[in-house]
C-alpha positions as protocol buffer text, in pm:
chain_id: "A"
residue {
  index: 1
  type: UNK
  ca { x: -2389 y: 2572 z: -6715 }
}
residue {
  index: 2
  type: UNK
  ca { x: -2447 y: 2213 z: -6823 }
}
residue {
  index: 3
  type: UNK
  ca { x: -2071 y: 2145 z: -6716 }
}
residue {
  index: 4
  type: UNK
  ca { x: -2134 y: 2270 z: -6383 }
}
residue {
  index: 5
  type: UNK
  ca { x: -2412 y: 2125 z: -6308 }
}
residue {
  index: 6
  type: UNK
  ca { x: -2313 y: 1767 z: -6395 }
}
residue {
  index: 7
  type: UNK
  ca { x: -2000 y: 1830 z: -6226 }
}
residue {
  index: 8
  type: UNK
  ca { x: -2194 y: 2002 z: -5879 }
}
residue {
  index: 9
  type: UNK
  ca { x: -2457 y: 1661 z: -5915 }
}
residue {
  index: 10
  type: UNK
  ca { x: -2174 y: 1403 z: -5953 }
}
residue {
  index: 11
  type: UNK
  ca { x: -1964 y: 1514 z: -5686 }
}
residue {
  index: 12
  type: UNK
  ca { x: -2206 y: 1525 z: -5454 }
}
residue {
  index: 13
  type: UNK
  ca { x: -2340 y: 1158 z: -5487 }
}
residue {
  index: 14
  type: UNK
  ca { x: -2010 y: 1046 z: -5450 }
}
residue {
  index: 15
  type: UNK
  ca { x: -1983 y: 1208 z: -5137 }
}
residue {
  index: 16
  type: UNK
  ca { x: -1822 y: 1555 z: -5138 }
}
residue {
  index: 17
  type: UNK
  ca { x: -1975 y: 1791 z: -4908 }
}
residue {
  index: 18
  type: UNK
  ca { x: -2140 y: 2171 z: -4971 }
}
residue {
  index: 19
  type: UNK
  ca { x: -1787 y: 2303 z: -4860 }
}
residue {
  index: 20
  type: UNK
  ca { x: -1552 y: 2032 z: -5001 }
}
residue {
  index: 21
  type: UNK
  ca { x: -1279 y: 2059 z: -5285 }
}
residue {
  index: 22
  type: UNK
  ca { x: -979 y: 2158 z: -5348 }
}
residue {
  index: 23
  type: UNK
  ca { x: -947 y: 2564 z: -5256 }
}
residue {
  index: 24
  type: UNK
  ca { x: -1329 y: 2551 z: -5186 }
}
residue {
  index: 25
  type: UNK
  ca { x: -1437 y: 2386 z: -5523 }
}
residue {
  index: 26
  type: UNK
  ca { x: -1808 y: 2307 z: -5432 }
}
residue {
  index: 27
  type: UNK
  ca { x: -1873 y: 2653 z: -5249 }
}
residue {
  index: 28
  type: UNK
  ca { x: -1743 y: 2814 z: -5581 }
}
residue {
  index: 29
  type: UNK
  ca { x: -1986 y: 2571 z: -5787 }
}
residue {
  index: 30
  type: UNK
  ca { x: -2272 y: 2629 z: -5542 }
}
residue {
  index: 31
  type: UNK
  ca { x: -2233 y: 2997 z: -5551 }
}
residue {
  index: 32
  type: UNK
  ca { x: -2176 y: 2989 z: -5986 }
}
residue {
  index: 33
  type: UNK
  ca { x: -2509 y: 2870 z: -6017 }
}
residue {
  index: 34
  type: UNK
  ca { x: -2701 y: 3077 z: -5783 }
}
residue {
  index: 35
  type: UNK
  ca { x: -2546 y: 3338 z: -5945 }
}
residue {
  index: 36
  type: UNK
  ca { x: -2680 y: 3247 z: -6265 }
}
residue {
  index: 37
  type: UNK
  ca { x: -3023 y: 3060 z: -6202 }
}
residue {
  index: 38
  type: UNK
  ca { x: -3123 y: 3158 z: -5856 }
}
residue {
  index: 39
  type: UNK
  ca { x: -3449 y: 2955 z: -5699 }
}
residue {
  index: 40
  type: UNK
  ca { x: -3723 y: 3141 z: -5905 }
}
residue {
  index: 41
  type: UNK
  ca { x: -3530 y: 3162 z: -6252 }
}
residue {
  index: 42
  type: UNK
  ca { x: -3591 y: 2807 z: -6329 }
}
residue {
  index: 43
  type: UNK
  ca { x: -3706 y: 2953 z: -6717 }
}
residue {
  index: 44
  type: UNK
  ca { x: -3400 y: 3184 z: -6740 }
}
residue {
  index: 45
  type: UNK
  ca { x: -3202 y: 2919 z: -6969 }
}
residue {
  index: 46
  type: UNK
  ca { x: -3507 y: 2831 z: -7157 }
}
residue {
  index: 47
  type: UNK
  ca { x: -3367 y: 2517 z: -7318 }
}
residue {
  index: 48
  type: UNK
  ca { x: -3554 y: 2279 z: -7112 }
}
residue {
  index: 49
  type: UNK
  ca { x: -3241 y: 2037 z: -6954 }
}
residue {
  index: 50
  type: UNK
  ca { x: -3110 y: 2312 z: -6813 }
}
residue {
  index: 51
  type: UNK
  ca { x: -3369 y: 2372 z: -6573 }
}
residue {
  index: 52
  type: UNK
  ca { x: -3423 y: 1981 z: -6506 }
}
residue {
  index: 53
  type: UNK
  ca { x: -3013 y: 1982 z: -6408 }
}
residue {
  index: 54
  type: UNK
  ca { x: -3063 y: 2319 z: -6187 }
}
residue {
  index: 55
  type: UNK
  ca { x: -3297 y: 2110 z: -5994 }
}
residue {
  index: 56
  type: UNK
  ca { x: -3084 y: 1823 z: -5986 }
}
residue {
  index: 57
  type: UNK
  ca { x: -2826 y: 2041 z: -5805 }
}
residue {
  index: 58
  type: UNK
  ca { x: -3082 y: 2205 z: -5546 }
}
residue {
  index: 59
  type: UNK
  ca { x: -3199 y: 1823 z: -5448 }
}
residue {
  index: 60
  type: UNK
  ca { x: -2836 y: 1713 z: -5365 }
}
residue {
  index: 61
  type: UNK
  ca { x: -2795 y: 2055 z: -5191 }
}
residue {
  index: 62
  type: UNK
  ca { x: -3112 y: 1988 z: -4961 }
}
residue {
  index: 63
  type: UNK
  ca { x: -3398 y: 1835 z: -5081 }
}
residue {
  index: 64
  type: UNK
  ca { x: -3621 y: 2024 z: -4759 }
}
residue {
  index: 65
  type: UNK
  ca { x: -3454 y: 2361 z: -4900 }
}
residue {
  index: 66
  type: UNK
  ca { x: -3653 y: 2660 z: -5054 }
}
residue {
  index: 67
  type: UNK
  ca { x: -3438 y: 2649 z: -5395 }
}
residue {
  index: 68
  type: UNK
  ca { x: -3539 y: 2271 z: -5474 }
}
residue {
  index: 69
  type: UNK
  ca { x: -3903 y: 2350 z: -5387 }
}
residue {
  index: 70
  type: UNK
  ca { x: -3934 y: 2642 z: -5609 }
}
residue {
  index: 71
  type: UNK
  ca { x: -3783 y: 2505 z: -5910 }
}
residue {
  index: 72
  type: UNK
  ca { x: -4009 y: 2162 z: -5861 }
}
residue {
  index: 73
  type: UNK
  ca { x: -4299 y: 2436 z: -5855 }
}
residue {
  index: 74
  type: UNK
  ca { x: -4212 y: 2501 z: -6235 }
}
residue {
  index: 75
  type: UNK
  ca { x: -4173 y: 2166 z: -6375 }
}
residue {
  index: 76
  type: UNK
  ca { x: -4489 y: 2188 z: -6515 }
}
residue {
  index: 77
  type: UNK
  ca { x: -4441 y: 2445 z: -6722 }
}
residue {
  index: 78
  type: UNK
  ca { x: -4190 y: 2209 z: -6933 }
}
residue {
  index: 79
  type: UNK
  ca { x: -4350 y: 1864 z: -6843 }
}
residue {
  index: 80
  type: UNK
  ca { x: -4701 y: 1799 z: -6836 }
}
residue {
  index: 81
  type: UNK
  ca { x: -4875 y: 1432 z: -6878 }
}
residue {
  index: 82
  type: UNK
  ca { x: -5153 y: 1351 z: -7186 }
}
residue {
  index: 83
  type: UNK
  ca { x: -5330 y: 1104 z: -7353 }
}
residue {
  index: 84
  type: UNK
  ca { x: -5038 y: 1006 z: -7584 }
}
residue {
  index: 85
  type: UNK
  ca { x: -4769 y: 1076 z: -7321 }
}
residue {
  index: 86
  type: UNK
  ca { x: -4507 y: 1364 z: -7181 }
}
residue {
  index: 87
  type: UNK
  ca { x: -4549 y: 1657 z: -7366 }
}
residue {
  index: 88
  type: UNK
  ca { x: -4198 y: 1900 z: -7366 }
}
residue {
  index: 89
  type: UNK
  ca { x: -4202 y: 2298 z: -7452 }
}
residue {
  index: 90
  type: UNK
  ca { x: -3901 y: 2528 z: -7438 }
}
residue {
  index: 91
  type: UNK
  ca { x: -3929 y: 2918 z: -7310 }
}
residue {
  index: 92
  type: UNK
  ca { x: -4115 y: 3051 z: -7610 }
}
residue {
  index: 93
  type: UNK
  ca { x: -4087 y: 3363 z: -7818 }
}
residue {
  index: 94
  type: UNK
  ca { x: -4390 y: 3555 z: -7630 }
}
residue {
  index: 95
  type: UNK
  ca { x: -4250 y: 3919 z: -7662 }
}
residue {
  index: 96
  type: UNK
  ca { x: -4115 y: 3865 z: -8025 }
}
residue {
  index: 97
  type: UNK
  ca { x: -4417 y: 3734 z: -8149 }
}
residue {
  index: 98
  type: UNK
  ca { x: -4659 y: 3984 z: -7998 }
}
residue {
  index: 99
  type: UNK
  ca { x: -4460 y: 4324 z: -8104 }
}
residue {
  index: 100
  type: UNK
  ca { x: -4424 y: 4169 z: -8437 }
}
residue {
  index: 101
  type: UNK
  ca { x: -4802 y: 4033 z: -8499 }
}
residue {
  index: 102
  type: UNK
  ca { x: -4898 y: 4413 z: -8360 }
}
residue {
  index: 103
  type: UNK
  ca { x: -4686 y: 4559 z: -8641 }
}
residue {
  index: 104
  type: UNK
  ca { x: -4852 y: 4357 z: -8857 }
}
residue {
  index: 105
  type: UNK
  ca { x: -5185 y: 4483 z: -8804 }
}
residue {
  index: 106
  type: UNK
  ca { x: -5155 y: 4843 z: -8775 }
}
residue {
  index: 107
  type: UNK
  ca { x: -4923 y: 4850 z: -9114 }
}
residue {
  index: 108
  type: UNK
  ca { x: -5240 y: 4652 z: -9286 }
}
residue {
  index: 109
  type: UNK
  ca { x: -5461 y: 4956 z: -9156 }
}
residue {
  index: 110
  type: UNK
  ca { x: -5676 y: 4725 z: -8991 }
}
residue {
  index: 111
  type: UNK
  ca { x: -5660 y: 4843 z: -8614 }
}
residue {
  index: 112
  type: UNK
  ca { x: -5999 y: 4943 z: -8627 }
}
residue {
  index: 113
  type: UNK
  ca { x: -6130 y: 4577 z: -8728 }
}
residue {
  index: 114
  type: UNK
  ca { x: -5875 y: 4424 z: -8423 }
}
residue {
  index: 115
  type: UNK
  ca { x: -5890 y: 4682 z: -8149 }
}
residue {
  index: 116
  type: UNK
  ca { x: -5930 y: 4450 z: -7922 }
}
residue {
  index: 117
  type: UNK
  ca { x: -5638 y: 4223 z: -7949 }
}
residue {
  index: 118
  type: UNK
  ca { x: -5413 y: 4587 z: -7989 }
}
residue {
  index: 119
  type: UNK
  ca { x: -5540 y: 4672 z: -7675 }
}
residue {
  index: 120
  type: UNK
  ca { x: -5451 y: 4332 z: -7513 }
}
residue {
  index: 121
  type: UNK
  ca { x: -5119 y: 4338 z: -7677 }
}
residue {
  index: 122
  type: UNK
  ca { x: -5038 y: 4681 z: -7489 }
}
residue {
  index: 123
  type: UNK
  ca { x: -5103 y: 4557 z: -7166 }
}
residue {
  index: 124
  type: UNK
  ca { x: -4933 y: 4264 z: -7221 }
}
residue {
  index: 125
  type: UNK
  ca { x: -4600 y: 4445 z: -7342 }
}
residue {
  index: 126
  type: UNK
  ca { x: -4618 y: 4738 z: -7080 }
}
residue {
  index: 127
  type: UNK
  ca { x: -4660 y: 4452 z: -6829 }
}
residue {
  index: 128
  type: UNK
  ca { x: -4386 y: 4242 z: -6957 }
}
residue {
  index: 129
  type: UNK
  ca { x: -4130 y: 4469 z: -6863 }
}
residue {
  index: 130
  type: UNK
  ca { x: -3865 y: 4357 z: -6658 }
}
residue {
  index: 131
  type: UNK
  ca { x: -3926 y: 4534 z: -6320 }
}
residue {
  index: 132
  type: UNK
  ca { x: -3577 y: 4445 z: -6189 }
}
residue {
  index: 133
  type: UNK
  ca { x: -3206 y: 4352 z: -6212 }
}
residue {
  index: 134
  type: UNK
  ca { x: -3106 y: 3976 z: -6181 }
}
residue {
  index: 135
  type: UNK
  ca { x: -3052 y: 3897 z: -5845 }
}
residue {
  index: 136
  type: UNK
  ca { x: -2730 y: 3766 z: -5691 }
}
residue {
  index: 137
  type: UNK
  ca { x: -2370 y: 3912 z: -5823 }
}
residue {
  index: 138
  type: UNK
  ca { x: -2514 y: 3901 z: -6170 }
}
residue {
  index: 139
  type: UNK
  ca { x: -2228 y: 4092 z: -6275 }
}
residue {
  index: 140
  type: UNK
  ca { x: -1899 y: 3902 z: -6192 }
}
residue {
  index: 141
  type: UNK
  ca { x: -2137 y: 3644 z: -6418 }
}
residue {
  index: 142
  type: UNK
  ca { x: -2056 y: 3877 z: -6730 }
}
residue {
  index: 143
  type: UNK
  ca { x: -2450 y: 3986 z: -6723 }
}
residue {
  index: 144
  type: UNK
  ca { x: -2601 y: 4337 z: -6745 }
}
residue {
  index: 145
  type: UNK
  ca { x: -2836 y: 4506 z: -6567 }
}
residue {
  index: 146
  type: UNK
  ca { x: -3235 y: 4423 z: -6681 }
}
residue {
  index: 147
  type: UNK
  ca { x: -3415 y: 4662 z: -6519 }
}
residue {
  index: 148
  type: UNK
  ca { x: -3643 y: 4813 z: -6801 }
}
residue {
  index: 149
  type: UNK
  ca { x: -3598 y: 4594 z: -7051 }
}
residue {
  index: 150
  type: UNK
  ca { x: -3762 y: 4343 z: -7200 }
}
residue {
  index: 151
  type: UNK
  ca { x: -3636 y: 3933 z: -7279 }
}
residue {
  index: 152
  type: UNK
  ca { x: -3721 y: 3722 z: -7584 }
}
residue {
  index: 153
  type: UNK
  ca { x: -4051 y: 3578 z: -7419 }
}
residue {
  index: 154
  type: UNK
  ca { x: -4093 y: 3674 z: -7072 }
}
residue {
  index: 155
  type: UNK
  ca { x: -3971 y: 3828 z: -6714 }
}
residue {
  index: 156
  type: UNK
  ca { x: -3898 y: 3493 z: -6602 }
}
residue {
  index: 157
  type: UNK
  ca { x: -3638 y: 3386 z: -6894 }
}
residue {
  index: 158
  type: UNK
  ca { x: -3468 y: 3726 z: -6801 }
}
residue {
  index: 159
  type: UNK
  ca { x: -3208 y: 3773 z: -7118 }
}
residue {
  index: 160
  type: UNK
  ca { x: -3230 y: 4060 z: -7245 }
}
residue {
  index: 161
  type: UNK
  ca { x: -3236 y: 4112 z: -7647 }
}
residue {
  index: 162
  type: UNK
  ca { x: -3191 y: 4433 z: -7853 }
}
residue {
  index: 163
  type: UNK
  ca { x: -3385 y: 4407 z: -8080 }
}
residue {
  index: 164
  type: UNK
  ca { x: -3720 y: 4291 z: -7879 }
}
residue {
  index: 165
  type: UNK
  ca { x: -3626 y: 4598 z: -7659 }
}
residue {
  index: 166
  type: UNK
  ca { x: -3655 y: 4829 z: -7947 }
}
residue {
  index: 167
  type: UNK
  ca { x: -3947 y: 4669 z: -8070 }
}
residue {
  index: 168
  type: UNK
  ca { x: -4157 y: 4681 z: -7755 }
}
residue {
  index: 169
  type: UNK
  ca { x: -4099 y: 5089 z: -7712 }
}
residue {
  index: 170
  type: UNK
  ca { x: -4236 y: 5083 z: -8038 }
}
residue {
  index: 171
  type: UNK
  ca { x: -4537 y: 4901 z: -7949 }
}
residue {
  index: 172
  type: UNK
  ca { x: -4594 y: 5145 z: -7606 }
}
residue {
  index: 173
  type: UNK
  ca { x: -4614 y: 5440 z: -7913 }
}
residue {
  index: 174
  type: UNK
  ca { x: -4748 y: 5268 z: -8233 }
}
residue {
  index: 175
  type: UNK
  ca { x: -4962 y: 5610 z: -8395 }
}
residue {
  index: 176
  type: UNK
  ca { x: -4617 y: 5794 z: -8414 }
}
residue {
  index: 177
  type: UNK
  ca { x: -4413 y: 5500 z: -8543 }
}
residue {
  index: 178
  type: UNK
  ca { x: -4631 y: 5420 z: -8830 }
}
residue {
  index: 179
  type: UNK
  ca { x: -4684 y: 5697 z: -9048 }
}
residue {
  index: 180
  type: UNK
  ca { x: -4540 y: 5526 z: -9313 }
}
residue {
  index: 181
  type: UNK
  ca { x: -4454 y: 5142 z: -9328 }
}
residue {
  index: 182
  type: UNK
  ca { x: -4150 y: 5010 z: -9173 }
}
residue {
  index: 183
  type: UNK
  ca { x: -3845 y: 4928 z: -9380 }
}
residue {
  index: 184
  type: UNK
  ca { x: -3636 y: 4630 z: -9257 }
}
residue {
  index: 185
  type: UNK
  ca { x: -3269 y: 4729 z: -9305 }
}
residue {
  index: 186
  type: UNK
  ca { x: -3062 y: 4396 z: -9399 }
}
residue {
  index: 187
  type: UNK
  ca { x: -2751 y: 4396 z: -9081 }
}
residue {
  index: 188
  type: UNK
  ca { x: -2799 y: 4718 z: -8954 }
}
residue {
  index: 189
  type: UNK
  ca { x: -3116 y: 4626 z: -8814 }
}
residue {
  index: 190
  type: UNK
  ca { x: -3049 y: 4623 z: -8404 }
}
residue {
  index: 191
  type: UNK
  ca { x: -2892 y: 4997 z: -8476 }
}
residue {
  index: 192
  type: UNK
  ca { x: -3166 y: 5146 z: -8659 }
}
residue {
  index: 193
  type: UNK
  ca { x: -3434 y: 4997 z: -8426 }
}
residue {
  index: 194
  type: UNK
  ca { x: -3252 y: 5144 z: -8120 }
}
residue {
  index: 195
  type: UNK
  ca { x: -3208 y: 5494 z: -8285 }
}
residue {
  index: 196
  type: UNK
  ca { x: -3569 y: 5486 z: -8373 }
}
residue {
  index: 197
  type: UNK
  ca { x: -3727 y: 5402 z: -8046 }
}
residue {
  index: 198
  type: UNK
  ca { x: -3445 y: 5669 z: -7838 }
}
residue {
  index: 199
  type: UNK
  ca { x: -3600 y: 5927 z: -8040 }
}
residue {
  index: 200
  type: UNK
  ca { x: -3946 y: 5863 z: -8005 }
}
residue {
  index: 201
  type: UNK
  ca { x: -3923 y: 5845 z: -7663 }
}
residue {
  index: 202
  type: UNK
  ca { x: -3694 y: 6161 z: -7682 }
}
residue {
  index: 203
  type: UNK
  ca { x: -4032 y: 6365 z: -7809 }
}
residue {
  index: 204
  type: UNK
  ca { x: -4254 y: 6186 z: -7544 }
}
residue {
  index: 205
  type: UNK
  ca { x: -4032 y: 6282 z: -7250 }
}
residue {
  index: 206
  type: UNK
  ca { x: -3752 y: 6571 z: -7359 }
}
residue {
  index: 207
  type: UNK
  ca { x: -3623 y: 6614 z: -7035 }
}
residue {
  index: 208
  type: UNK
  ca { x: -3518 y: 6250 z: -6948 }
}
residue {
  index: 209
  type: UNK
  ca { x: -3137 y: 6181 z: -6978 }
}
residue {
  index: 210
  type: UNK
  ca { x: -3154 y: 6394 z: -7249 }
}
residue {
  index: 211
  type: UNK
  ca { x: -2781 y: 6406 z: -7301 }
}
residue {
  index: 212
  type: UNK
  ca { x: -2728 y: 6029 z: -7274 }
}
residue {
  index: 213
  type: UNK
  ca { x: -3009 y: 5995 z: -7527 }
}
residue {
  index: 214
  type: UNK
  ca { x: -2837 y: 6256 z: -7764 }
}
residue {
  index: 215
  type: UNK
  ca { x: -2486 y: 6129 z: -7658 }
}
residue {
  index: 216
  type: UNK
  ca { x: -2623 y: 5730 z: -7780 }
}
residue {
  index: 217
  type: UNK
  ca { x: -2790 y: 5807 z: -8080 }
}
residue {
  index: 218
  type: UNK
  ca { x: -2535 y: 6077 z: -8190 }
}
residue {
  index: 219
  type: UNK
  ca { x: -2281 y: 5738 z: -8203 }
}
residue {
  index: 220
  type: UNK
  ca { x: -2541 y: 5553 z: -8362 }
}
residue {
  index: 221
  type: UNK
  ca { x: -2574 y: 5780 z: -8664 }
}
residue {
  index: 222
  type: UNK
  ca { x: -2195 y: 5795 z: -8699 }
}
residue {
  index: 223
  type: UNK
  ca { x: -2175 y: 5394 z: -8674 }
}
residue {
  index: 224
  type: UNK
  ca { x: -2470 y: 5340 z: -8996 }
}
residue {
  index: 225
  type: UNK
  ca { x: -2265 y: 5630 z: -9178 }
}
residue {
  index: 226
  type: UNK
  ca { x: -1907 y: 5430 z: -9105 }
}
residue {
  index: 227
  type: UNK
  ca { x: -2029 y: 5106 z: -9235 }
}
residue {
  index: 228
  type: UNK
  ca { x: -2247 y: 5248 z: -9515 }
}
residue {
  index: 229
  type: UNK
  ca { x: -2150 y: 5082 z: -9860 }
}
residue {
  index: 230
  type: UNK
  ca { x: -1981 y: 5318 z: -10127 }
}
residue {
  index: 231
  type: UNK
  ca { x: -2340 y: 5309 z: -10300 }
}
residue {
  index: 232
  type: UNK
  ca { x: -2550 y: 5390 z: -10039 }
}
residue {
  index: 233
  type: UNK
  ca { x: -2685 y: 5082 z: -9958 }
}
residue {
  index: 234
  type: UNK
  ca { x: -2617 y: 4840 z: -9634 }
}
């Protein structure tokens, strides 16, 4: 992306047009990045150049055009001006941090004392859900399909990770999950997450792609036995 970018930026000051280059070149480019970034996914690459040089690209495109406006709408969420000068903040770790910190309390059996903040950190999970796929031809980009997940920190950064998936189903269905404490498991840890949270939602709703949900975790079991250590460890 930062290739692009540079390259979309630089040949356009030097005076290629939107449908110049050789076999199409900048409507490939132009395309590329929508593809990946789109107007309102300014966050989605979290590191914060990344963004800046997205907007770069929509200002040569058209400064009067929707995308440029609605990534300059975001700057502030990386840039913002103090007493001791320009602050600078990346994505953030949002999700991660609240499923964890959750964990933490109801392990401590102390849900009682900090009922409030579980109840805020429900909301906040169940509404953090990604409520659709990425827009554009997101996958002739190489990316899957978001709908239902949930991303490292929020809806807007949009990647998807495994393990913050697995962690927020947890969260939606804590009393079950937390009969006894939770055991991290050293490597296998994305696997074991994933079969844990398939079958707890297995016993809230039985009749759900049941057989893809028997079919997943049935390979799941089969790939922690495979890779299990002659002593029983992992």
């Amino acid at each position: 992306m930062i290739g692009s970018a540079l390259d979309y930026v630089a040949l356009h000051l030097l005076g290629e047009g939107p449908d110049d280059g050789e076999e199409g070149a900048m409507t490939t480019a132009r395309q590329w990045i929508l593809d990946n970034g789109i107007a309102t996914g300014i966050r989605s690459w979290g590191k914060t150049y990344l963004p800046s040089l997205q907007t770069m690209c929509w200002w040569v495109e058209n400064p009067d055009g929707d995308e440029f406006k609605h990534h300059l709408a975001r700057v502030l969420d990386y840039l913002w001006l103090v007493e001791d000068g320009m602050k600078m903040q990346s994505f953030g770790s949002q999700i991660w941090d609240t499923t964890l910190a959750t964990q933490a309390i109801i392990v401590s059996n102390m849900a009682d004392e900090y009922g409030d903040s579980l109840k805020k950190a429900h909301v906040y999970i169940k509404e953090s859900q990604i409520k659709k796929n990425p827009v554009g031809d997101f996958k002739s980009m190489y990316r899957y399909f978001t709908k239902g997940a949930w991303t490292f920190s929020d809806q807007d950064q949009g990647w998807v990770v495994l393990d913050c998936i697995a962690e927020s189903l947890k969260m939606l269905n804590p009393p079950e999950l937390f009969a006894v404490n939770v055991v991290e498991t050293e490597h296998v840890e994305c696997t074991a997450f994933i079969i844990h949270a398939l079958l707890t939602f297995k016993r809230l709703h039985p009749m759900h792609q049941q057989k893809e949900i028997e079919i997943s975790v049935a390979k799941a079991i089969g790939f922690l036995e495979r890779i299990q250590w002659p002593n029983g460890s992992w």
